[in-house]
TIZAMAR-626765 format. One record per residue (C-alpha): x, y, z. Coordinates in steps of 0.1 Angstrom, whole numbers, padded with zeros to 4 digits. Layout:
SITE;X;Y;Z
...
This chain:
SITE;0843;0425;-1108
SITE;0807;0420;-1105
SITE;0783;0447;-1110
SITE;0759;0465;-1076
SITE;0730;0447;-1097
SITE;0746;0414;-1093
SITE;0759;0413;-1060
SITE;0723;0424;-1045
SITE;0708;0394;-1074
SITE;0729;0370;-1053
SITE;0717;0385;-1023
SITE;0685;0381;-1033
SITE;0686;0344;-1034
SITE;0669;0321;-1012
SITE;0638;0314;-0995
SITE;0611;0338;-0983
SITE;0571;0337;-0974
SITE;0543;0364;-0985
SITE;0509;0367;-0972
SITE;0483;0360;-1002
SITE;0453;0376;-1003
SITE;0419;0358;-1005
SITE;0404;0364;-1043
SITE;0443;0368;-1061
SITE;0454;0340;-1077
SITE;0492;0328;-1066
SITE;0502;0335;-1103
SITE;0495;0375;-1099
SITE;0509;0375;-1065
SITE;0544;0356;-1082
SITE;0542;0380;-1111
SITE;0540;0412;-1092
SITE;0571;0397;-1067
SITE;0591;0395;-1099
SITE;0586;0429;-1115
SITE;0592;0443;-1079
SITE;0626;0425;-1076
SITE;0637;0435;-1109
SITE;0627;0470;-1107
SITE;0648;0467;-1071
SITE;0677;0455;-1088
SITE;0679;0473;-1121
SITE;0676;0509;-1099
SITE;0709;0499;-1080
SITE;0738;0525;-1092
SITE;0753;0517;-1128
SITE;0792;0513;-1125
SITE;0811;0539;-1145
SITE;0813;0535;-1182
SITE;0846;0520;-1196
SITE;0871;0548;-1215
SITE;0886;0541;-1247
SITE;0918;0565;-1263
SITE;0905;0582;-1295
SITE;0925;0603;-1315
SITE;0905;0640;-1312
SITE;0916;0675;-1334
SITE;0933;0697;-1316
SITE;0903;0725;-1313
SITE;0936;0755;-1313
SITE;0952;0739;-1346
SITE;0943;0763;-1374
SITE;0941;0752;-1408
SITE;0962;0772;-1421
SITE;0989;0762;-1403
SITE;1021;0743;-1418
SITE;1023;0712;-1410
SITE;0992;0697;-1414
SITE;0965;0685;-1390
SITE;0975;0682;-1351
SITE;0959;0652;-1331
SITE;0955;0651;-1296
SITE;0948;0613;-1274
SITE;0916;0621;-1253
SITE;0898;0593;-1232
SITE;0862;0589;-1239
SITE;0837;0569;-1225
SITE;0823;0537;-1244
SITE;0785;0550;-1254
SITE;0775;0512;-1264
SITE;0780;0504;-1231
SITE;0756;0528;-1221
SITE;0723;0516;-1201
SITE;0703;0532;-1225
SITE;0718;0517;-1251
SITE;0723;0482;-1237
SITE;0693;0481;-1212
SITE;0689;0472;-1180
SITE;0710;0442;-1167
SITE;0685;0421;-1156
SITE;0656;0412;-1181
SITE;0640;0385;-1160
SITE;0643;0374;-1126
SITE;0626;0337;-1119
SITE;0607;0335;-1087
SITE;0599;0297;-1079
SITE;0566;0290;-1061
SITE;0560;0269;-1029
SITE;0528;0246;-1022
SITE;0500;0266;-1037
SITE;0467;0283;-1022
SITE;0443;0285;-1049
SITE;0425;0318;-1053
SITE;0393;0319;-1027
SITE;0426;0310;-0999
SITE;0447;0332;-0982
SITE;0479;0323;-0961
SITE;0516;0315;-0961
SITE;0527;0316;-0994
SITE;0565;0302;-0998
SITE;0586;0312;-1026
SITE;0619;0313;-1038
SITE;0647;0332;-1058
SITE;0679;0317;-1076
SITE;0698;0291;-1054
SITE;0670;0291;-1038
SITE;0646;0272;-1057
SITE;0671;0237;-1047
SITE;0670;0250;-1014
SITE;0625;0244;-1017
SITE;0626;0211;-1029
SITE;0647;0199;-1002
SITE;0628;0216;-0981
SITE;0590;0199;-0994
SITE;0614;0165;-0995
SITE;0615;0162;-0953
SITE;0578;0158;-0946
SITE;0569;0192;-0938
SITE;0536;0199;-0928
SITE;0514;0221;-0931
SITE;0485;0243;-0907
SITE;0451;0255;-0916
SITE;0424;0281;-0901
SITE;0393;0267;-0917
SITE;0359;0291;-0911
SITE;0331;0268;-0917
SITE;0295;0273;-0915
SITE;0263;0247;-0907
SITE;0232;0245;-0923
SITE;0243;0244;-0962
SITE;0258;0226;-0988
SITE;0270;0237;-1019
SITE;0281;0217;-1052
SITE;0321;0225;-1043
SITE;0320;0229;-1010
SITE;0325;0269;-1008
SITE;0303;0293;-0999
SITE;0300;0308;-1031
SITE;0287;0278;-1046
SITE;0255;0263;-1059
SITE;0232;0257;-1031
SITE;0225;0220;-1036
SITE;0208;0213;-0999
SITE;0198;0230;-0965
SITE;0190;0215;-0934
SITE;0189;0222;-0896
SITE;0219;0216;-0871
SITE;0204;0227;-0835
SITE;0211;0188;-0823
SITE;0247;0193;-0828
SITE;0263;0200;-0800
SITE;0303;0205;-0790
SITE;0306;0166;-0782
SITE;0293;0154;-0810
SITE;0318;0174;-0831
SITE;0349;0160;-0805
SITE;0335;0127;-0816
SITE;0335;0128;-0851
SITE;0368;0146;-0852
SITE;0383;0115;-0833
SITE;0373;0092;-0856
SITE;0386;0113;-0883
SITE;0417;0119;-0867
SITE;0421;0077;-0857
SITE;0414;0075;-0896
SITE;0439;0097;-0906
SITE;0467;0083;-0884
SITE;0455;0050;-0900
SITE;0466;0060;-0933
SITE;0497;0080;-0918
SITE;0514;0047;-0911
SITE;0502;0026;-0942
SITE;0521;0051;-0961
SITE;0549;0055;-0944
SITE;0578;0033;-0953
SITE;0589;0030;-0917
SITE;0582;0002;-0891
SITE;0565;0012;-0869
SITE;0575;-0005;-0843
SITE;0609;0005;-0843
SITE;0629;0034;-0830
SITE;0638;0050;-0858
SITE;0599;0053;-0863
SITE;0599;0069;-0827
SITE;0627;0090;-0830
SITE;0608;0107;-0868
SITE;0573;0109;-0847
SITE;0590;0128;-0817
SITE;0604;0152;-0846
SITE;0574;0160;-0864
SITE;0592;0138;-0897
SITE;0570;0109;-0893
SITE;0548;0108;-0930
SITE;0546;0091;-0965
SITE;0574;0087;-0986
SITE;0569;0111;-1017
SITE;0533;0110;-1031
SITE;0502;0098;-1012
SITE;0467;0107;-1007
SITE;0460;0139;-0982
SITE;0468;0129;-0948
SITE;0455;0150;-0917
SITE;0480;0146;-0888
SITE;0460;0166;-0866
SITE;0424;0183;-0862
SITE;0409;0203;-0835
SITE;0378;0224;-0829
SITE;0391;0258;-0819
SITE;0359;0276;-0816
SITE;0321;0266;-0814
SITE;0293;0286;-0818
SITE;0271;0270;-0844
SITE;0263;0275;-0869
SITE;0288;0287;-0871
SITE;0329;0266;-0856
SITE;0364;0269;-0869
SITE;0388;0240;-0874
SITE;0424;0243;-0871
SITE;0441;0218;-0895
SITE;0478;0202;-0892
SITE;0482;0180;-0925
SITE;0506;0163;-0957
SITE;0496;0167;-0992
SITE;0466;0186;-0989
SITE;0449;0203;-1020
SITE;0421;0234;-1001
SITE;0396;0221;-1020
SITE;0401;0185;-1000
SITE;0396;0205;-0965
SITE;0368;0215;-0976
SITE;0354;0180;-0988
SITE;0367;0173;-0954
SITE;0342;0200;-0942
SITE;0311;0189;-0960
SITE;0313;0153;-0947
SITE;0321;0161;-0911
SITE;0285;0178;-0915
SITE;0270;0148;-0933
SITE;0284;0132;-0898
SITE;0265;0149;-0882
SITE;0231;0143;-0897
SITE;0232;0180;-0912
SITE;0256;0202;-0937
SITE;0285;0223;-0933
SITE;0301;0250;-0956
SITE;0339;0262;-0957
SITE;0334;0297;-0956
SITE;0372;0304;-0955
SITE;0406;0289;-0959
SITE;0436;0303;-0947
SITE;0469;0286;-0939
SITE;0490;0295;-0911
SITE;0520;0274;-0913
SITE;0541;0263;-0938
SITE;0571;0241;-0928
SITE;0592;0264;-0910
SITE;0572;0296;-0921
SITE;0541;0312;-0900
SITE;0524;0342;-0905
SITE;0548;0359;-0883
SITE;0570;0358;-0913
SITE;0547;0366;-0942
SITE;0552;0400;-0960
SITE;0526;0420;-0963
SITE;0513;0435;-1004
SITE;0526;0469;-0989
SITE;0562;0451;-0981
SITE;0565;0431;-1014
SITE;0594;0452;-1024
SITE;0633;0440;-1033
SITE;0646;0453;-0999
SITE;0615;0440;-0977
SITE;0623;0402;-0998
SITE;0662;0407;-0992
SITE;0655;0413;-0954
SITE;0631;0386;-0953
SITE;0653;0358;-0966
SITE;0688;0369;-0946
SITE;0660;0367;-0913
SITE;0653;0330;-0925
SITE;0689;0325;-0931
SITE;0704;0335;-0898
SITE;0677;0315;-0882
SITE;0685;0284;-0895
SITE;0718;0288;-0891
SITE;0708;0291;-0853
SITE;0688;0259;-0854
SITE;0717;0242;-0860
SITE;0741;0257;-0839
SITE;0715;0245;-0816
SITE;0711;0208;-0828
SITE;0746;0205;-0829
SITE;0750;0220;-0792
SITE;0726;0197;-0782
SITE;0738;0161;-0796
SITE;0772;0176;-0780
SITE;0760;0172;-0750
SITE;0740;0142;-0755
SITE;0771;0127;-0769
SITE;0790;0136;-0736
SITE;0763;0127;-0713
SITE;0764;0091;-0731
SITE;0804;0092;-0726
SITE;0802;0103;-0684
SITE;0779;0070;-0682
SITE;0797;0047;-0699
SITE;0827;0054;-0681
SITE;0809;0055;-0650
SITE;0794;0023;-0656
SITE;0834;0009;-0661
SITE;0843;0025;-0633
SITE;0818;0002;-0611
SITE;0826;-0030;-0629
């Protein structure tokens, strides 16, 4: 019979997302999930202790009395099987980690518990992509490309104007889509190609260099602009290397004042728990939410190639029906 600790353990298992703050490094944020979850599951209630038969005196037999000693059976608990003496059932609870944000970033942060951690690499395995909010800045360029850098140059940007930007981002973006399909093991030209591109799947096979499958100018108002980002294999530092040289484009400079992703595969920030919600029952919630909606994605999927199936079916037999 398992244990309250053990059944809400195996609840526990599978996928979730938390929101990292900027200026915390993922391993803090993983580190103070775990302590959380084990806390969580070592305060579930403790099952009775196991009894053993002793032999006890019998407190009324006197001494003195013929006979000898009287015994009694009694049932007594098992002390070593105390939780003070044992300690608590779970000493360690491994949390598995996502793609990372390194520490300046903020964003979807993916991680995983038990089972779960199979479940992630299956997941990173179909081509998922990710989104971006990048806050960038003109006018300055530093020696990594953040704003807290080393101020290496400065220069003026009042001849850039929101057309210029479109332009260079459409060359970036024909560059990118370039690379998309030299990396990809699939012909292009056939419908299996089509059929991955209409789903989102269409990318490189296992490792390549950082792709960007999509780029767009969401607000303008130098110097300041944001980007929003849609790409495979990204590192934050290479968004903001992407950054610097869309300003050397330009004939000026441009900082990445912030990085934050939005998306992660299947997870937005609509899903991301809060540092006030990183507890065991705000995780447990989290992950049956993710469960129940993928098991309504394909209930879906399988609804629809239903009737795809018997759309194909009506038209065949219609198409007999005429001959």
């Amino acid at each position: 019979m398992r244990s309250p600790a053990v059944r809400m353990f195996r609840s526990l298992e599978g996928l979730f997302c938390v929101y990292k703050p900027a200026g915390v490094h993922w391993k803090l944020v993983r580190d103070t999930i775990e302590t959380n979850l084990l806390k969580g599951v070592n305060a579930t209630s403790a099952q009775p202790l196991p009894h053993e038969v002793r032999f006890l005196s019998n407190p009324n037999n006197k001494p003195e009395a013929a006979g000898g000693l009287a015994l009694r059976a009694a049932a007594v608990p098992v002390l070593s099987k105390h939780p003070l003496v044992t300690g608590p059932e779970f000493q360690h609870i491994k949390v598995g980690v996502g793609h990372l944000l390194d520490a300046s970033s903020s964003g979807v942060f993916v991680l995983a518990v038990g089972n779960g951690n199979r479940t992630l690499n299956d997941l990173y395995r179909t081509r998922t992509t990710r989104e971006y909010t990048l806050e960038c800045e003109f006018g300055t360029a530093t020696h990594d490309f953040t704003q807290m850098g080393r101020v290496v140059e400065r220069s003026t940007y009042d001849h850039i104007t929101l057309d210029k930007m479109e332009r260079v981002i459409s060359m970036l973006e024909g560059a990118n889509q370039k690379a998309l399909r030299m990396y990809s093991s699939v012909d292009m030209s056939s419908q299996e190609a089509y059929e991955l591109a209409v789903k989102g799947l269409l990318g490189p096979d296992g490792k390549s260099v950082p792709i960007l499958t999509g780029l767009r100018c969401i607000h303008f108002q130098p110097p300041n602009f944001t980007l929003e980002v849609q790409c495979l294999n990204e590192t934050q530092k290479y968004l903001r290397k992407v950054v610097h040289e869309m300003g050397l484009e330009l004939r000026s400079t441009a900082v990445c004042k912030g990085v934050r992703r939005t998306r992660d595969g299947p997870f937005t920030l609509q899903d991301a728990l809060t540092r006030h919600h990183w507890t065991a029952a705000d995780v447990m919630q989290a992950i049956q939410q993710y469960r129940s909606k993928k098991r309504s994605k394909k209930g879906s999927r399988t609804l629809t190639d239903k009737a795809v199936l018997q759309t194909s079916e009506e038209t065949l037999s219609l198409s007999g029906k005429r001959s």
